[in-house]
C-alpha positions in Angstrom: -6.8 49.6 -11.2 -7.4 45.9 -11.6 -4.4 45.1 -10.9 -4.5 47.1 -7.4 -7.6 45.6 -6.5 -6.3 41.9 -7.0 -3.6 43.0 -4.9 -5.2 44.2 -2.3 -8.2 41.3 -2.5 -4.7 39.0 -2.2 -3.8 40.8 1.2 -6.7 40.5 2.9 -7.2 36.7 2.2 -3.8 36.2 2.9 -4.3 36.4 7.2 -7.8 34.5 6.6 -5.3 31.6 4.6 -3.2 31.8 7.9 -6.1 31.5 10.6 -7.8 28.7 8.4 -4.5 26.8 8.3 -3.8 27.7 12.2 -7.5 26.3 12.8 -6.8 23.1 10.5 -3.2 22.4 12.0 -5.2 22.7 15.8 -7.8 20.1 14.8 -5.9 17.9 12.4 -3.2 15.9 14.7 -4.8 14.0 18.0 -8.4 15.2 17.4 -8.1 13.5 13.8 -6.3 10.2 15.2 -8.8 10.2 17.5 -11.8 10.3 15.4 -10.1 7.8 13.0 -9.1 5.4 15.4 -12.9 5.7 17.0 -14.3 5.3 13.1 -12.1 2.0 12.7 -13.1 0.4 16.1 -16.9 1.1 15.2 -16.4 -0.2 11.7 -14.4 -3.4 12.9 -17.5 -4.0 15.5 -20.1 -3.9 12.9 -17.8 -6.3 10.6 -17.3 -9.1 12.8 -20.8 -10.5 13.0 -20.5 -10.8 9.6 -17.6 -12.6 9.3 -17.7 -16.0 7.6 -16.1 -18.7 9.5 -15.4 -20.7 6.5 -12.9 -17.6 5.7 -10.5 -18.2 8.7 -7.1 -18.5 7.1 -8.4 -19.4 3.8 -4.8 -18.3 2.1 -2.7 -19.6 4.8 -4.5 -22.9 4.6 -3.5 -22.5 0.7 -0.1 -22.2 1.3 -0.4 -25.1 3.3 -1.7 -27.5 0.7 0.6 -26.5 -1.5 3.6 -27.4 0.5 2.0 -30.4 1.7 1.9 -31.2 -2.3 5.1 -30.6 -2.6 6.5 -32.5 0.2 4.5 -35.8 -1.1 6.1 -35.0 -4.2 2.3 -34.4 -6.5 4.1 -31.8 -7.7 2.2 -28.0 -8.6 -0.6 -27.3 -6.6 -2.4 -25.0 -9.1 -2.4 -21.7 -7.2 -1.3 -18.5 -9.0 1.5 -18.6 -7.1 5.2 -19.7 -8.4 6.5 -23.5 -6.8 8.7 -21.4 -4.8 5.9 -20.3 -2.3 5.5 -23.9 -1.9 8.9 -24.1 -0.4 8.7 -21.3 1.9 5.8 -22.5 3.2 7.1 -26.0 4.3 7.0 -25.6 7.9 3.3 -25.0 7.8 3.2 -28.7 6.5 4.7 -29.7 9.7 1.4 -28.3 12.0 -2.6 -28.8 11.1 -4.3 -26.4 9.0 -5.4 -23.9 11.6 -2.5 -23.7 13.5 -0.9 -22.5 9.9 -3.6 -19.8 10.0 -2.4 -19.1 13.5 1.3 -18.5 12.7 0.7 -16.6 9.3 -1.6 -13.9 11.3 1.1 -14.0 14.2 3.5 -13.2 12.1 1.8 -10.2 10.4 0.8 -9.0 14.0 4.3 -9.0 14.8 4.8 -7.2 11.5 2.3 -4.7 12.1 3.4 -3.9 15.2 6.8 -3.5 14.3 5.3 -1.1 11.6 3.7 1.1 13.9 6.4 1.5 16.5 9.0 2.5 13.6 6.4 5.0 11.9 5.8 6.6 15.0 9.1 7.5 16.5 9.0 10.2 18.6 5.1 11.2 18.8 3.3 11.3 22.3 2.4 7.5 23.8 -1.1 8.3 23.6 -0.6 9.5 19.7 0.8 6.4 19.3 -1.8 3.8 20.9 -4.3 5.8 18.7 -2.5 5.4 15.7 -2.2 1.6 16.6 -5.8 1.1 17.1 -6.7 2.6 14.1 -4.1 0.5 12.3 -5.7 -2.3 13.5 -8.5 -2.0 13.3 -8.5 -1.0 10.0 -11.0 -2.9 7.3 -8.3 -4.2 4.8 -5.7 -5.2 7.8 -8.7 -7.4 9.8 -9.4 -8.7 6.4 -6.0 -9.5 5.8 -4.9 -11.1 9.2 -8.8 -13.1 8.7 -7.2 -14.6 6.0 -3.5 -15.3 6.7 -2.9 -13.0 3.8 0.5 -12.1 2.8 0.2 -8.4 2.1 1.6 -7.1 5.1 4.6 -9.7 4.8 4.9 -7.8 1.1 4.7 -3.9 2.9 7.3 -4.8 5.2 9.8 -5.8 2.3 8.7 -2.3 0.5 9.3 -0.5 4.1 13.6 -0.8 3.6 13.4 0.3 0.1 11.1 3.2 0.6 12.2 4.5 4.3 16.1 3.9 3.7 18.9 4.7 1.5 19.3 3.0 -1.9 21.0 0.5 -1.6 21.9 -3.3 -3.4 21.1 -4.9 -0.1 17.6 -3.0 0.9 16.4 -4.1 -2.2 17.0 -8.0 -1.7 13.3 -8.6 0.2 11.9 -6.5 -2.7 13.2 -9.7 -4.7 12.2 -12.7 -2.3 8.7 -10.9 -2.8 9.2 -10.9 -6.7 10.2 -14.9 -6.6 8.1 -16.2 -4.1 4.7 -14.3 -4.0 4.7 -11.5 -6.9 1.6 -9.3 -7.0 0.6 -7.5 -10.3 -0.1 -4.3 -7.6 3.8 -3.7 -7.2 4.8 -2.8 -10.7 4.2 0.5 -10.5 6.4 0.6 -7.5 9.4 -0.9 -9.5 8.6 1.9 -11.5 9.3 4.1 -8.9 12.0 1.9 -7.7 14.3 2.0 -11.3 13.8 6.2 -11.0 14.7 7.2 -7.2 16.5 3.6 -6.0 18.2 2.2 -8.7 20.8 0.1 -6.3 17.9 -1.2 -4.7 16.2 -2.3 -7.8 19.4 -4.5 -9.1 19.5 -6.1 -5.1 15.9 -7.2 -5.8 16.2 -8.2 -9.8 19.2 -10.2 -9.0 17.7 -11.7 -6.0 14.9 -13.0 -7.5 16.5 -14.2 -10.7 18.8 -16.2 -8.2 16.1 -17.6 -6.6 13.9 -18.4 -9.1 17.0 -20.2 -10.9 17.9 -22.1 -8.0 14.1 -23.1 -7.3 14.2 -24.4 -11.3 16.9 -26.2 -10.6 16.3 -28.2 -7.7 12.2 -28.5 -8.6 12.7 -28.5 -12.1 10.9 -26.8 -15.5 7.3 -28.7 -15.1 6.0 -26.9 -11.8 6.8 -23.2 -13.4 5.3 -24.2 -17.2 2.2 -25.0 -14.8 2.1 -21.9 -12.7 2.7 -19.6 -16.0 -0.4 -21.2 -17.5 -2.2 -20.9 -14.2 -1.3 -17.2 -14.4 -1.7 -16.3 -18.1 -5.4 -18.4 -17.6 -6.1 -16.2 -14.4 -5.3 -12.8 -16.5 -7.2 -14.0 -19.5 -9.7 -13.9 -16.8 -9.6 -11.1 -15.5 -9.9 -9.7 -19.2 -13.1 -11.2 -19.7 -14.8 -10.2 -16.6 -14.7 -13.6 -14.5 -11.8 -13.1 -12.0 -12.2 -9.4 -11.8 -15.7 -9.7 -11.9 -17.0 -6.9 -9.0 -19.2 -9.8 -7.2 -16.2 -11.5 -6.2 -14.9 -8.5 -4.3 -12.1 -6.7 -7.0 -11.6 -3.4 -6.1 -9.6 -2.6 -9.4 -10.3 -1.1 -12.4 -10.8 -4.1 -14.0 -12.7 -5.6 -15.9 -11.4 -3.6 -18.7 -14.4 -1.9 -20.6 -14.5 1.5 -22.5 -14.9 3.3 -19.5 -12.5 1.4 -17.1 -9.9 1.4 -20.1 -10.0 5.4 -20.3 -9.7 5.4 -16.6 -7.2 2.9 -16.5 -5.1 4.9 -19.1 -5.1 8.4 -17.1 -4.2 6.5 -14.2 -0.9 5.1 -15.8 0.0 8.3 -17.0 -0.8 10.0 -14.2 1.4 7.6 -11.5 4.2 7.5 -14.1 4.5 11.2 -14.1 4.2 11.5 -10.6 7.0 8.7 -10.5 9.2 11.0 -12.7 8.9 14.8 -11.2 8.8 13.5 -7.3 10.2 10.8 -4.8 7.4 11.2 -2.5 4.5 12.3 -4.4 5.4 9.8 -7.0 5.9 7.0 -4.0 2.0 7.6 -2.8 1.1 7.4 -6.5 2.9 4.2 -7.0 0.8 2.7 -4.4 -2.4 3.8 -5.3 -1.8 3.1 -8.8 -1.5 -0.3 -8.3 -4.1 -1.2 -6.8 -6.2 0.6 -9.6 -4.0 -0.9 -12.2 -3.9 -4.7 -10.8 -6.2 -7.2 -12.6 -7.9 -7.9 -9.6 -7.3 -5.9 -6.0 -9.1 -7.7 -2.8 -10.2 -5.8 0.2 -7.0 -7.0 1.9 -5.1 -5.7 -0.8 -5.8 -2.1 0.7 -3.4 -2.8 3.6 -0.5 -1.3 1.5 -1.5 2.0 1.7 -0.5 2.1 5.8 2.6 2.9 4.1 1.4 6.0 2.1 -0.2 7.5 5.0 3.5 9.1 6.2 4.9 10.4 3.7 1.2 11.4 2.2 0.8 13.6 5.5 3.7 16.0 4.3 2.3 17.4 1.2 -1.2 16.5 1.8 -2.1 16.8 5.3 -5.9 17.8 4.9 -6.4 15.1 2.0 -4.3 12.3 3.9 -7.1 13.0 7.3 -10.4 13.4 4.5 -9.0 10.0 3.4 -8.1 8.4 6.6 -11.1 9.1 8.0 -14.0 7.9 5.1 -12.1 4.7 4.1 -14.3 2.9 5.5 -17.6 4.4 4.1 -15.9 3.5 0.7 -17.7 0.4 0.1 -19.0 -1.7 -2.0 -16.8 -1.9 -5.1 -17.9 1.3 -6.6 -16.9 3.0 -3.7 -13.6 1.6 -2.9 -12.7 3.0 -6.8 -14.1 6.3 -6.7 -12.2 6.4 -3.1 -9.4 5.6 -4.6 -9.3 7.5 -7.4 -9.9 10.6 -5.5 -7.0 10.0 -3.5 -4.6 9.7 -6.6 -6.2 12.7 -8.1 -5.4 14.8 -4.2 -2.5 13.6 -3.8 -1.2 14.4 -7.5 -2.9 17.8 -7.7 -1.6 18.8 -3.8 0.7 21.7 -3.8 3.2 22.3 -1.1 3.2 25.4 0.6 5.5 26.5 3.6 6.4 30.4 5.2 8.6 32.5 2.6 10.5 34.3 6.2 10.0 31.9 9.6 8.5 34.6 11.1 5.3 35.4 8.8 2.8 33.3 7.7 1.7 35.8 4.8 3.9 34.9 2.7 4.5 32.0 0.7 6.9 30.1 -1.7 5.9 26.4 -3.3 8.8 24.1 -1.6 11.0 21.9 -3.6 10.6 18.4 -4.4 10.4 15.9 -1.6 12.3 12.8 -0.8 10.7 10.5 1.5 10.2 10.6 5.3 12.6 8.8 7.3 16.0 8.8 4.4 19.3 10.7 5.7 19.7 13.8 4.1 15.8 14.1 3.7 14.1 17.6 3.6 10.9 15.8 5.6 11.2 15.4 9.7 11.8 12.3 11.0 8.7 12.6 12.7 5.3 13.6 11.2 2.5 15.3 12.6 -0.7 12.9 12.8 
């Protein structure tokens, strides 16, 4: 008798499961972009008054003094970047200070349109100018293109790896990142990248072992003994409380403390074994993860996660909109980690659900693992849904 009753309780929620979803899939492509993009632009109008001039390409200017350094010859500038950054940077030595800031925003502009346009093959023109208002207008990328940042330079070198095949070659910008400007926020990703691209991950070990041998070589031992201190002294830091201290905008889980350590620890196990049972799922996780599991994560930090939002929205369409669309009430610190955190947990706990026959609804069958939007061979359309 019980067992009828479930039965039958399970076919009369099954055409209210079909009419919700019908409702949700209505309401969640343009209406959402629309809403975000609208949500972004009012966010971005409140920010700007309160943006601090003395802020204006505060990194790029950074970059500049250290290749300035280095082209007088005063050897390691002191940032907690390697002496290789220093040489990449070189040509803004050859313009002032804010004409550097200039060309590092330009060039993440240029990025970030690029980004757009290739995410959004094949979606309506007006789906596509909403999706690139919201992009830029998004809190972490204004942040990040205020400061001549270099996380967007850092998403473009993870967009081969994680949008294409696995190969030695689509891993090589992975490893100009590595040598020249290594965040602690990717090594969750090389996680990801030794289980579901192993080619790739050679193309960017080797890559940055060449040029970090090459760099030793022509700027010697001295400059890397400095940035190593520089960086073991920044995470001793962090540790303590001072660099990761939540007054000076970290986002992360850190400073470690009973509580941040338990969180820190489900977090790791939790993105690793999403890493292990799923390409996609585990690719979301990786990013999310890091930003969590870095010793310090800025505001601008949080431009990474344009990259999650693709392959997010085909196994969680519902928690990839919630997300999309109350970033921006995630504030202060607190926020940002709870916001965070929620979005790791929705995206690990989603289930994927799709029609058993193509011509019911009713029924249903959990759908196999999935790679990665945009790969040949993928189970995912080239194209998703907004």
């Amino acid at each position: 008798m019980a067992d009828s009753r479930g039965s039958g309780t399970r076919h009369l929620a099954a055409p209210a499961r079909a009419q919700l979803a019908a409702v949700l899939a209505r309401w969640g492509g343009r209406p959402t972009l629309l809403a975000v993009a609208i949500v972004n632009l009012v966010a971005f109008m409140v920010l700007v008054p309160y943006i601090n001039p003395a802020n204006l390409g505060a990194d790029a200017m950074t970059y500049r003094r250290c290749a300035v350094m280095l082209a007088q010859g005063a050897g390691f500038c002191g940032a907690p970047y390697p002496p290789l950054m220093a040489v990449a940077a070189l040509p803004l030595s050859w313009v002032s200070p804010m004409a550097a800031a200039a060309i590092m925003s330009t060039i993440e502009i240029v990025v970030l349109g690029a980004g757009v346009t290739l995410e959004t093959r094949g979606q309506a023109r007006i789906d596509r100018l909403l999706v690139g208002v919201a992009v830029v207008t998004f809190t972490p990328v204004v942040y990040e293109l205020l400061l001549g940042q270099t996380t967007l330079l850092i998403a473009a070198a993870i967009y081969p790896v994680a949008r294409r095949s696995d190969t030695f070659r689509n891993g090589i910008p992975i490893g100009i990142v590595l040598a020249v400007a290594p965040k602690a926020l990717l090594a969750p990703f090389l996680v990801w990248m030794l289980v579901w691209r192993r080619h790739a991950f050679l193309g960017a070990l080797l890559t940055a072992l060449a040029l970090t041998c090459g760099a030793v070589l022509v700027l010697g031992l001295d400059p890397y003994r400095e940035w190593l201190a520089v960086v073991t002294g920044s995470s001793r830091s962090s540790l303590i409380g001072t660099l990761s201290n939540r007054d000076m905008g970290n986002l992360s889980l850190w400073p470690l403390e009973p509580v941040t350590i338990a969180a820190a620890l489900f977090v790791a196990l939790a993105t690793v074994m999403a890493i292990l049972q799923d390409e996609s799922h585990g690719f979301v996780a990786a990013l999310f993860g890091g930003l969590l599991l870095a010793p310090y994560s800025m505001l601008y930090a949080y431009s990474v996660v344009l990259l999650a939002v693709r392959p997010a929205l085909g196994f969680a369409p519902r928690a990839t909109r919630a997300l999309s669309l109350t970033v921006n009430f995630a504030h202060p610190a607190l926020g940002s980690i709870v916001w965070t955190m929620a979005g790791l947990g929705a995206f690990l706990t989603s289930r994927v659900w799709e029609p058993a026959d193509a011509g019911t609804a009713q029924s249903t069958h959990r759908v196999a693992p999935r790679r990665l939007p945009g790969r040949r061979g993928s189970r995912n359309p080239e194209a998703v849904e907004p």
